[in-house]
C-alpha positions in Angstrom: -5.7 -33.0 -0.1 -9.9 -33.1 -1.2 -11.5 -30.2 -2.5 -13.9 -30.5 1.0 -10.5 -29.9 2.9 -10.1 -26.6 1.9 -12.7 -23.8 1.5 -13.3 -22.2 -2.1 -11.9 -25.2 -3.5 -15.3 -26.3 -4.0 -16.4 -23.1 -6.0 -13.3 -23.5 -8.4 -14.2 -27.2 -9.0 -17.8 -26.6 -10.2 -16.6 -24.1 -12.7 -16.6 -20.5 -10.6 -13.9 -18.0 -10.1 -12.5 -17.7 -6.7 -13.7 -14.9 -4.3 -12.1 -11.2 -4.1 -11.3 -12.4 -0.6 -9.6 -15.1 -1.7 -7.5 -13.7 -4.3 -6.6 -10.7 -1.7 -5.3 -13.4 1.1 -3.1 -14.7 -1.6 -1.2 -11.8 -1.7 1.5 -12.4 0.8 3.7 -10.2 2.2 6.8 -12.3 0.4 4.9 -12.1 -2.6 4.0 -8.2 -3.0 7.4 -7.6 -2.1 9.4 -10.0 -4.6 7.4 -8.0 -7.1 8.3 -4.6 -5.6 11.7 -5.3 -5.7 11.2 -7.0 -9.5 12.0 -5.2 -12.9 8.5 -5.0 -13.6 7.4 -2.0 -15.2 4.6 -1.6 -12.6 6.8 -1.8 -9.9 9.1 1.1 -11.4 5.5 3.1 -11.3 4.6 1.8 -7.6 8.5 3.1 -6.7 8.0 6.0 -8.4 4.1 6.7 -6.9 5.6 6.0 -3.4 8.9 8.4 -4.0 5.8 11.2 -5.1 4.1 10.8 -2.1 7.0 11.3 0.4 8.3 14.0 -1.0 4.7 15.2 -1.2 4.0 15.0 2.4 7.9 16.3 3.1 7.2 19.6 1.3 3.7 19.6 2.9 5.3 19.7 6.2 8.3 22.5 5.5 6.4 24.7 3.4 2.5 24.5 4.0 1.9 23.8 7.8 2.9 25.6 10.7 4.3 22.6 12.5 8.2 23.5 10.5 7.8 27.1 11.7 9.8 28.2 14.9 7.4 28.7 18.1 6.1 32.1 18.7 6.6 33.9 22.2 2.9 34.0 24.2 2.8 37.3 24.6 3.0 38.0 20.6 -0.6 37.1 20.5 -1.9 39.8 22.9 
């Protein structure tokens, strides 16, 4: 396939790194997670960032909102 075929082609051939688009659209699903599921040390710290946040938004919603308490009767606000 020409470099005119395909867009940004033309920008890497005259000695110019390819866009942060581009380089964003390569990330493919299939990609990001072959790498998720890698031995990667920065996959351990994604797993870990994403077990934090879970657990952060599970204790959010048993300790700090309302939403885990048990309903009040209506007439215990008059």
């Amino acid at each position: 396939m020409s470099a005119e075929g395909r867009p940004g082609e033309a920008v890497r051939a005259a000695g110019h790194s390819a866009s942060a688009f581009a380089r964003l659209r390569a990330l493919t699903p299939e990609r990001v997670r072959t790498w998720f599921y890698s031995d990667a040390t920065s996959a351990a710290v994604a797993w870990f960032a994403a077990v934090v946040v879970l657990l952060a938004v599970l204790g959010w919603f048993f300790v700090l909102s309302p939403y885990g308490a048990p309903a009040s009767p209506v007439y215990a606000e008059f």
